[in-house]
C-alpha positions in Angstrom: 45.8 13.2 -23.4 44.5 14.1 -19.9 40.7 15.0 -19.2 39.7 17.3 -16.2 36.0 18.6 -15.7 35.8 21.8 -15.3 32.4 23.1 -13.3 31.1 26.7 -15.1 29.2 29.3 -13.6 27.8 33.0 -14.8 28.6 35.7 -12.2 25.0 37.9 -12.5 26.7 41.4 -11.7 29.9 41.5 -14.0 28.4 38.6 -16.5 32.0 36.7 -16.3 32.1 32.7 -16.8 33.8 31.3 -13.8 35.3 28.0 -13.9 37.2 25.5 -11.8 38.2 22.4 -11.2 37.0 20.4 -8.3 40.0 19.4 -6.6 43.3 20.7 -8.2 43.8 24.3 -6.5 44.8 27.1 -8.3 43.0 25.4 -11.3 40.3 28.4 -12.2 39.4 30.9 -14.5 37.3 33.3 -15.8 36.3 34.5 -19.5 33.5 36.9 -21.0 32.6 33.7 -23.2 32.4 29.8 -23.2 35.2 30.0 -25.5 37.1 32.3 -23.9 36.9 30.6 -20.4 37.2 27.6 -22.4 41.1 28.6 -23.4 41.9 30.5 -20.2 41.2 26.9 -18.2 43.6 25.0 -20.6 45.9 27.3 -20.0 46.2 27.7 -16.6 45.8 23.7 -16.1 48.8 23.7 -18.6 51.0 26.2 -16.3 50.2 24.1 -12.8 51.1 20.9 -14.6 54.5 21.9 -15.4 55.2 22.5 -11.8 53.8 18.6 -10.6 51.4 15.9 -11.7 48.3 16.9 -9.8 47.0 14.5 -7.3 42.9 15.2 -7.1 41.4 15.5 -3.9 37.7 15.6 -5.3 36.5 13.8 -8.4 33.1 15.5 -10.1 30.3 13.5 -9.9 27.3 15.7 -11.0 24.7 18.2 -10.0 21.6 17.7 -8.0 18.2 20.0 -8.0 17.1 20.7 -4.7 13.6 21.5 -4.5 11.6 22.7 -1.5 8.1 23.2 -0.5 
């Protein structure tokens, strides 16, 4: 078993979930749900890793709020 984080977004104008994974290109999706992006991610992360093992050039750590004044 192999875990990757995946970071999520909502586009506002076409209301697609976007998702990637820091650091292994080509690793993206999008989906009209969670769910749906959800699948699409697996299954593109599936299709790169039966080319080569990935080698990650970023590792996830976490979001930050930024506020100003």
């Amino acid at each position: 078993m192999k875990l990757f984080t995946a970071v999520i977004e909502r586009d506002i104008e076409t209301k697609l979930y976007v998702g990637y994974v820091p650091g292994f290109p080509g690793a993206h999706s999008q989906g009209e749900t969670l769910d749906e992006l959800q699948q699409n991610l697996i299954e593109v992360i599936e299709m790169l890793l039966e080319d080569t093992e990935p080698v990650l050039k970023t590792e996830f750590v976490g979001t930050q709020q930024i506020v100003l004044s």
